[in-house]
C-alpha positions as CSV (number, residue, x, y, z in Angstrom):
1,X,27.2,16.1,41.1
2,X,28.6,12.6,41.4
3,X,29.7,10.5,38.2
4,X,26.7,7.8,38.8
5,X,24.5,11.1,38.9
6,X,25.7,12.3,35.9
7,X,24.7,9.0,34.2
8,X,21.4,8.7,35.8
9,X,20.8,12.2,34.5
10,X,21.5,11.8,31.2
11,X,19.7,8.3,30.5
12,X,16.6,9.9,32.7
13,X,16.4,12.7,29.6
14,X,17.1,10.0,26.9
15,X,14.1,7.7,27.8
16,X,11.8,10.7,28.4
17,X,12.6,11.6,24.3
18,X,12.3,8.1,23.4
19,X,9.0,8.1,25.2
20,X,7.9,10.9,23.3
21,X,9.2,8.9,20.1
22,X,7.0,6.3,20.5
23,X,4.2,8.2,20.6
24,X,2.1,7.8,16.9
25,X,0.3,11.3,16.8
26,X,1.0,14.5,18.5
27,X,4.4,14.3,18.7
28,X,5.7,17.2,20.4
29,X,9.2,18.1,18.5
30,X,10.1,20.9,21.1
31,X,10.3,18.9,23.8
32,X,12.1,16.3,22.4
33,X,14.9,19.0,21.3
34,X,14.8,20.1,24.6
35,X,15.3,16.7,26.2
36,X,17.9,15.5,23.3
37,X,20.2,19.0,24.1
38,X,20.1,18.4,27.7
39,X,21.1,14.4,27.1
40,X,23.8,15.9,24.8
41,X,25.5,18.6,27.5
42,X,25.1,16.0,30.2
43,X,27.4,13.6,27.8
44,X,30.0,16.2,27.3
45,X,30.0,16.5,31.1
46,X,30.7,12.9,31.7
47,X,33.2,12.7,29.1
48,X,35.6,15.3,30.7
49,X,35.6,13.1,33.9
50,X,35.1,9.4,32.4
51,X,38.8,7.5,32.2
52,X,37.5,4.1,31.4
53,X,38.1,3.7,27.6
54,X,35.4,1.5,26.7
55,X,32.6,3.5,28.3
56,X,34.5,6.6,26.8
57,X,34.1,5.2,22.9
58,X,30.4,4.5,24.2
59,X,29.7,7.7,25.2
60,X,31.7,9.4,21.7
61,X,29.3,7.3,19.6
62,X,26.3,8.0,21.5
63,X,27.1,12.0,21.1
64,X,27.3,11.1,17.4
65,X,24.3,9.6,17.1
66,X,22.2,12.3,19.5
67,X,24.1,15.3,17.5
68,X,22.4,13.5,14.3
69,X,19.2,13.1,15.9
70,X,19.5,16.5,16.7
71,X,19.9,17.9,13.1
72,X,17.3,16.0,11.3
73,X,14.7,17.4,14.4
74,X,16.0,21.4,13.9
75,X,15.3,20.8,10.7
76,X,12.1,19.4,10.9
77,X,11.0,22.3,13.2
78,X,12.3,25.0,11.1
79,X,10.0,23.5,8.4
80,X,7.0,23.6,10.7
81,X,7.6,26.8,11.9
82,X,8.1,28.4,8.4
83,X,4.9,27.4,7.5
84,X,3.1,29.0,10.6
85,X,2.6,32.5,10.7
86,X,5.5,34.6,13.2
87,X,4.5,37.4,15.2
88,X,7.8,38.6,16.1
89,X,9.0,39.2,12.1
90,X,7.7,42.7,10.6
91,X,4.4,43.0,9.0
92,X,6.3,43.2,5.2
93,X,8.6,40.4,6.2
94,X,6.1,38.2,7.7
95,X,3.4,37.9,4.5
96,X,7.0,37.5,2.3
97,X,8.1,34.1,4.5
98,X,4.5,33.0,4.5
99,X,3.9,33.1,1.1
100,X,7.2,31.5,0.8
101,X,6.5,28.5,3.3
102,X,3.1,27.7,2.1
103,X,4.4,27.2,-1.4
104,X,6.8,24.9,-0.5
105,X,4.4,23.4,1.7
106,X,1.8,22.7,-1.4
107,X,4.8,21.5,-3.4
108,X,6.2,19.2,-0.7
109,X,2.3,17.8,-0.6
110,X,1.4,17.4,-4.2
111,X,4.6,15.7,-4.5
112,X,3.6,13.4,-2.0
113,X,-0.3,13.0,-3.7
114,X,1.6,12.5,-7.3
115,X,3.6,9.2,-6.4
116,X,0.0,8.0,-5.7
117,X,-1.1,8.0,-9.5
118,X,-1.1,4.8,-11.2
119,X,0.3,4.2,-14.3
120,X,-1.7,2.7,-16.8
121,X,-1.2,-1.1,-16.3
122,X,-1.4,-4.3,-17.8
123,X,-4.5,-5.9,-15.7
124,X,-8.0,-5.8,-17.6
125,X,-11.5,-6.8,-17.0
126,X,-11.0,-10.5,-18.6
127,X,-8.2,-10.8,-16.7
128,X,-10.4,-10.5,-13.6
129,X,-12.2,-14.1,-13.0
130,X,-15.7,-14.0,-11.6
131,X,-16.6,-11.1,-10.2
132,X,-19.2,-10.2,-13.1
133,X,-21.7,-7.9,-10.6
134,X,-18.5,-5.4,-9.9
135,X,-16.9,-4.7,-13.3
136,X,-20.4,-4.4,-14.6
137,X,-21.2,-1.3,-12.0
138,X,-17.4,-0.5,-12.4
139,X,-17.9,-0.4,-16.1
140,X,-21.6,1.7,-15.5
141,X,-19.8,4.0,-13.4
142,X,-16.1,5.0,-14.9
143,X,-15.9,3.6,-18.2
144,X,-19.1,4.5,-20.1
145,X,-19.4,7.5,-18.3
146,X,-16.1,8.5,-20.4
147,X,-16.7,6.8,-23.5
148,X,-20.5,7.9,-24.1
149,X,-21.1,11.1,-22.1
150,X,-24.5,11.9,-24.3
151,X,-26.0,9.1,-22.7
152,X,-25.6,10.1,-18.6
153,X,-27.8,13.8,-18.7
154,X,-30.6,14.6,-16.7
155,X,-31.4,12.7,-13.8
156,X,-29.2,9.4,-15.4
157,X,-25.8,10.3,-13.6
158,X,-23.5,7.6,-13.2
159,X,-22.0,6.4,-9.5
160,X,-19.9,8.9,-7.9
161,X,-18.6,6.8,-5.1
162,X,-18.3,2.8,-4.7
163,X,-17.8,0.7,-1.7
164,X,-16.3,-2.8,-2.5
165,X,-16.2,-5.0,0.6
166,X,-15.5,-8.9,1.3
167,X,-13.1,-11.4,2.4
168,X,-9.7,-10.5,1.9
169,X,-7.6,-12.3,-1.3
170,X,-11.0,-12.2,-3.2
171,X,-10.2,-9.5,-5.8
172,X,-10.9,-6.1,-5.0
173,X,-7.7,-4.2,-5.3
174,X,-6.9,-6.3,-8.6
175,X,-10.5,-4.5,-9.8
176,X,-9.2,-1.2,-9.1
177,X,-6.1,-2.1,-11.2
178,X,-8.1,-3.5,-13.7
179,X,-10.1,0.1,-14.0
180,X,-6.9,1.9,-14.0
181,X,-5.7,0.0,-17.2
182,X,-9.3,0.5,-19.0
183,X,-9.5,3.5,-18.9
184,X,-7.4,7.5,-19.7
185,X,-8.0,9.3,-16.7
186,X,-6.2,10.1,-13.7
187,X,-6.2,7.2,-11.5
188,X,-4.5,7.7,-7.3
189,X,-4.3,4.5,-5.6
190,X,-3.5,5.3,-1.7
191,X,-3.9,3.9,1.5
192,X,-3.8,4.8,4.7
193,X,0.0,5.4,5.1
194,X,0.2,7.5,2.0
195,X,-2.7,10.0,4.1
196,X,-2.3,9.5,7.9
197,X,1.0,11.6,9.2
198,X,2.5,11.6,12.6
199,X,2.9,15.0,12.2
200,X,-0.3,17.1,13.8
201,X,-2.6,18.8,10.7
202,X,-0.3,17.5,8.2
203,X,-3.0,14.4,7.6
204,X,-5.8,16.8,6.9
205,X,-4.1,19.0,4.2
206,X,-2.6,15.8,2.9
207,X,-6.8,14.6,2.1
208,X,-7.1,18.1,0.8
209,X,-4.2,18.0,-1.5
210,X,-5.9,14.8,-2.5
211,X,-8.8,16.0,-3.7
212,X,-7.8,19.2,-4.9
213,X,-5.1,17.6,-7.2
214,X,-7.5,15.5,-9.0
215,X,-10.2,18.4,-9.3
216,X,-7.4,20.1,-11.2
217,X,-6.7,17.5,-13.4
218,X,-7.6,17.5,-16.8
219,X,-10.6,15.3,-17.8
220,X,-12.2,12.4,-15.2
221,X,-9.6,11.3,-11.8
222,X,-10.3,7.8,-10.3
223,X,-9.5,7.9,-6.6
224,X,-8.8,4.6,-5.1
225,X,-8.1,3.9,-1.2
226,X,-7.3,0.6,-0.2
227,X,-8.0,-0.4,3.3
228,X,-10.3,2.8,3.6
229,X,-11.5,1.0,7.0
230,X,-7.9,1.7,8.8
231,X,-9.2,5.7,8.2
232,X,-12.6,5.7,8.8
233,X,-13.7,3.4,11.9
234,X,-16.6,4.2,13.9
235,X,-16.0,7.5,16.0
236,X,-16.0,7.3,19.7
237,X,-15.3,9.3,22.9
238,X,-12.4,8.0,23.7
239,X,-10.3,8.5,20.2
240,X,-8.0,11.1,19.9
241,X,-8.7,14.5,18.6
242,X,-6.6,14.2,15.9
243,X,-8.5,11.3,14.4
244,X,-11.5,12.6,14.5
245,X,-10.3,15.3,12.3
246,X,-9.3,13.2,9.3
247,X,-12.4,12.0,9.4
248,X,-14.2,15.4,9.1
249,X,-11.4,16.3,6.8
250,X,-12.3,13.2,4.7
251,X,-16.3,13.6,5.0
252,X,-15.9,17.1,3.8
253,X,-14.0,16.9,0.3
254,X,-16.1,13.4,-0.1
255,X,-19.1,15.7,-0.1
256,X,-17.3,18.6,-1.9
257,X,-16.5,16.2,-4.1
258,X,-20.2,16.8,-5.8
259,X,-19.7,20.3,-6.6
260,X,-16.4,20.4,-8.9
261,X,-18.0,20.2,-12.5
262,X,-21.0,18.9,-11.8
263,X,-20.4,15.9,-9.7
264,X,-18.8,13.8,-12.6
265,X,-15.2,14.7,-12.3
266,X,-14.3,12.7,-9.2
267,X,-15.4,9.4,-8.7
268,X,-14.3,7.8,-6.0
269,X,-14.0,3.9,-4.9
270,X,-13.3,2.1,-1.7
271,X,-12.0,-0.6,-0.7
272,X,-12.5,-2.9,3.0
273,X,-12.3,-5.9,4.6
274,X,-14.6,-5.4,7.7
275,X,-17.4,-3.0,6.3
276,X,-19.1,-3.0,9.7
277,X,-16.4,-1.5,11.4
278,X,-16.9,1.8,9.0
279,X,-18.4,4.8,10.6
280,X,-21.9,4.9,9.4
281,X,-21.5,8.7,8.1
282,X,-18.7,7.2,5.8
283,X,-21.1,4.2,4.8
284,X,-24.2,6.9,3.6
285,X,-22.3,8.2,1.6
286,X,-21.5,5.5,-0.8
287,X,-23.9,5.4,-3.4
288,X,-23.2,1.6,-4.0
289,X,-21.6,-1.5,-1.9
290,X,-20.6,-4.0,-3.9
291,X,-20.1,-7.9,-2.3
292,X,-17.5,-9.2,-3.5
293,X,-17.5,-13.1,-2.4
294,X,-15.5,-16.0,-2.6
295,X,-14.7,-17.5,-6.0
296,X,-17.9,-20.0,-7.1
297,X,-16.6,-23.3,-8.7
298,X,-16.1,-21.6,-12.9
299,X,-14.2,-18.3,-11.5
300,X,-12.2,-20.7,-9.7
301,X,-11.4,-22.6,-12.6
302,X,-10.9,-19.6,-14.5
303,X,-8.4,-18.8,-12.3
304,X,-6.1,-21.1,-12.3
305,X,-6.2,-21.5,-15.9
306,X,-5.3,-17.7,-15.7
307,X,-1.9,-18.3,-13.0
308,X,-0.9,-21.4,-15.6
309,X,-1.2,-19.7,-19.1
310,X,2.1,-19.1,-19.9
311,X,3.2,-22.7,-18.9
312,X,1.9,-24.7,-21.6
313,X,0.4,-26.8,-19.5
314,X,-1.4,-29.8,-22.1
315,X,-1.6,-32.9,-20.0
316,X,-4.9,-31.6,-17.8
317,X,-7.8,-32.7,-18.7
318,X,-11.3,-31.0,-18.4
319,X,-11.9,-33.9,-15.3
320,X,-9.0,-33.0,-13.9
321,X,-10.2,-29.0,-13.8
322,X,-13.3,-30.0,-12.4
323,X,-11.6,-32.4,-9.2
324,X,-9.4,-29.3,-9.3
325,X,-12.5,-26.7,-8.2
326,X,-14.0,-29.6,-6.0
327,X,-10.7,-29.3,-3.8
328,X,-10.4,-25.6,-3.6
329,X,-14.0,-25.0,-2.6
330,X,-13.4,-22.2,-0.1
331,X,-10.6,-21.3,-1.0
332,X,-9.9,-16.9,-1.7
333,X,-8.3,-16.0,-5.4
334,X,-5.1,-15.1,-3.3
335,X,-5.0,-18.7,-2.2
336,X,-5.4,-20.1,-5.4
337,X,-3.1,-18.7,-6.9
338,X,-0.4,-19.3,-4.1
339,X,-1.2,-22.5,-4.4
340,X,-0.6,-22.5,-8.4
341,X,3.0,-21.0,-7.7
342,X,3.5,-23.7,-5.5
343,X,2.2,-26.3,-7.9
344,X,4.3,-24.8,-10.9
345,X,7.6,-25.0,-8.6
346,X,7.3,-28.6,-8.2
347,X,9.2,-30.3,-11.2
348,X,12.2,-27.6,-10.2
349,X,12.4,-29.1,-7.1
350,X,12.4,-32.9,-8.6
351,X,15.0,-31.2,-10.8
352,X,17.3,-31.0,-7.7
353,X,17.0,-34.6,-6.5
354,X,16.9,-36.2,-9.5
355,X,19.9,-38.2,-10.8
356,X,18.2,-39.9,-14.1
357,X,17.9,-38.0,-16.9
358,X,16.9,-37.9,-21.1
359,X,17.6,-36.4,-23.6
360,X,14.8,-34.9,-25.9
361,X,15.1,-34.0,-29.7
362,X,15.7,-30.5,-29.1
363,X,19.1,-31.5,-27.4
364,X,17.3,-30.6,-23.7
365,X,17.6,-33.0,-21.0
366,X,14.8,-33.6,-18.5
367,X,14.1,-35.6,-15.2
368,X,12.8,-39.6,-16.3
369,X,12.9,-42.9,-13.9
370,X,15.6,-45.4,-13.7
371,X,14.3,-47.4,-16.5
372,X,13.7,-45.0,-19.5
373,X,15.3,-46.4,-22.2
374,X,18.7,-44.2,-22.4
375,X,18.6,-42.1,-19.2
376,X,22.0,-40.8,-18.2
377,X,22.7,-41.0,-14.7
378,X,24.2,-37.4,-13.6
379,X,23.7,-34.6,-11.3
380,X,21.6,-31.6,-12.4
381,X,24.5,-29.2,-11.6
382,X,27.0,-31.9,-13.8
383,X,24.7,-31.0,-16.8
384,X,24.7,-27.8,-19.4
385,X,22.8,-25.4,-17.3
386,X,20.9,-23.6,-20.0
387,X,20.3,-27.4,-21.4
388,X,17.8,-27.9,-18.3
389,X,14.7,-28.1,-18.9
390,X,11.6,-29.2,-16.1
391,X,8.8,-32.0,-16.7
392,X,5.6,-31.1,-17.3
393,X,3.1,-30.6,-14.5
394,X,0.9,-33.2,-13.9
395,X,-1.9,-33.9,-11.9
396,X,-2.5,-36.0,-9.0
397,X,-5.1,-36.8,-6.1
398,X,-3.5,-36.7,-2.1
């Protein structure tokens, strides 16, 4: 076999692994071994026979980088395989290692399922602007199911699972951080990366763990997934196999969901941007949808009184709130309050241009026009830097 051959060889088993990298389900780790050993041999081949120095140090770092490759995927397979059951082992031998591997297994998963939980955070209901329809079911459903059980018996049960659904910026993930902060219980917050795996099955017992860890918590779990629509989109016969079983994976703890103590112990709530692209077995079996809209004209107020409170700002008046909320109509609570942070960074950028400056009674200096009485014409970086202070924010019309 010819040099040239050698080379087309090799890169022909190279691109079919990296084909089979590419790939975002189903990945089949035996053949890319297979192809990555024969890519590496074929190398060592070349490399007895290649002269030319530069395509020799080419060749040495790609073998480095192959070899590595190589390692992380035998390693990877001899975790998959010690979790499967070995006919070729003795009877005794085989039950030992499968014990073994499906610990470690479980471990490896409800470590993955604990960096979901939430800590308790700073965010509550009043922090929230608008929005009164959802933290009042919220609040129905989680929090006074906690604080007064004797009032949800018989038939009064409170909501068990909660779709939130609307344009996106308008709230909905800060409510589920608002309900982790009001209340004690276990709260996961996951999305779809935290459950979907490249790895075939490993999806589905990743849902299980899910639900299983927070039926084994002590007292009420909260389980929150963001962007629930990226799971659970309407079914078709074209998806792959493997989607369709996180879905029946997903619809089956939901539903088992009802049995561990009662019903009450899991509560779950959703969150999504395009409701009407959720499969409608997911959508039956939400109890409640809650709408949650665009900021009206107070909650938008509200708002940005909330993004400016801890920058005294005085020189607003209740008229200018109000043209305020006439010139964000439309606008989501994400772009309000980007366009607070960019109002608040305007006197630091006058800061940099200016070259007037005064000095206050507190010994601070601050940006003023040519014809303050006693400005001090410098640079901001020829002043005392922790002596720098920005103007006030002020209001005007474009």
């Amino acid at each position: 076999m010819s040099k040239v051959q050698q080379y087309q060889e090799a890169s022909a088993w190279l691109a079919t692994a990296a084909e089979e990298c590419r790939k975002t389900a189903n990945v089949d780790i035996e053949v890319l071994i297979r192809n990555c050993e024969n890519c590496a041999k074929m190398i060592e081949s070349i490399q007895e026979v290649e002269n030319n120095p530069v395509r020799k140090a080419a060749l040495e770092q790609l073998s480095v980088t192959i070899s590595c490759h190589l390692e992380i995927l035998l390693a990877k397979k001899q975790q998959l395989d010690s979790s499967q059951d070995s006919s070729m082992s003795y009877a005794s031998s085989t039950e030992k290692s499968k014990d073994s591997a499906g610990a470690g297994q479980r471990e490896k998963l409800k470590s993955a399922i604990e960096e979901t939980i939430l800590k308790k955070g700073h965010v509550r209901f009043e922090d929230v602007a608008g929005l009164n329809e959802a933290k009042q079911t919220l609040k129905e459903a989680i929090i006074m199911p906690v604080q007064y059980p004797q009032l949800f018996t018989g038939g009064r049960k409170p909501w068990k699972r909660i779709l939130v659904y609307g344009p996106p910026g308008t709230g909905k993930s800060r409510l589920a951080q608002a309900v982790s902060s009001e209340i004690n219980s276990t709260f996961y917050s996951v999305s779809s990366s935290d459950l979907v795996s490249s790895w075939v099955g490993e999806s589905e017992k990743l849902i299980k763990e899910l639900f299983q860890h927070a039926a084994e918590r002590k007292g009420r779990s909260v389980i929150f997934i963001d962007e629930i629509d990226s799971i659970c989109r309407k079914r078709s016969s074209r998806e792959e196999e493997h989607t369709r079983r996180i879905k029946t994976e997903l619809l089956k703890q939901m539903e088992g969901a009802d049995n561990v103590n009662s019903g009450d112990q899991i509560f779950l709530l959703c969150a999504t941007n395009c409701p009407w692209e959720l499969d409608s077995a997911f959508l039956r079996r939400f109890q409640k949808r809650i709408y949650v809209p665009l900021p009206d004209r107070e909650a938008r107020i509200s708002l940005m009184k909330i993004h400016t409170s801890n920058n005294n700002i005085t020189t607003l008046t209740d008229t200018d709130w109000q043209l305020l909320a006439d010139k964000t109509d439309g606008y989501s609570g994400s772009d309000i309050a980007t366009l607070t942070l960019a109002a608040l960074f305007q006197p630091i950028r006058d800061m940099q241009d200016a070259e007037f400056w005064k000095k206050t009674t507190d010994g601070n200096f601050t940006p003023c026009d040519e014809d303050t009485p006693m400005a001090i014409r410098k640079r901001m970086h020829l002043l005392p830097a922790d002596r720098v202070k920005p103007r006030d924010v002020t209001f005007t019309i474009s």
